[in-house]
C-alpha positions, 0 to 999 in steps of 0.5 A: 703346948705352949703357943709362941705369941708375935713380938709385936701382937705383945706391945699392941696388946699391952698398949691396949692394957695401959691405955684402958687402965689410963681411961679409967684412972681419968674417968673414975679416979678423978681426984688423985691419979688423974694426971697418972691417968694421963700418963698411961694413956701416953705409955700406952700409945708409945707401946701400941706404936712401937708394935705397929711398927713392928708389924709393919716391919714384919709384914715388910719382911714376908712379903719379899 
């Protein structure tokens, strides 16, 4: 059986991967992909916003 992830634990959790694969491009791959480094960071917090609202959203629901 295949257990059914929440849509907003998705974002956190791909927010989560982005914004570490942007800290690495940052920190080991100065040279070239830095400023790419840069971007993840900022995609990976657009991702990891939009599903904390999300949980927001849903936590909002639950408890009426």
């Amino acid at each position: 059986m295949k257990k059914q992830i929440e849509n907003y634990r998705r974002y956190i959790f791909l927010g989560i991967i982005i914004i570490s694969l942007g800290i690495t491009f940052n920190t080991t791959l100065k040279d070239v992909p830095g400023s790419l480094g840069t971007v993840f960071i900022a995609v990976g917090g657009l991702f990891f916003i939009i599903g904390m609202s999300k949980k927001s959203k849903v936590d909002k629901q639950n408890n009426k």
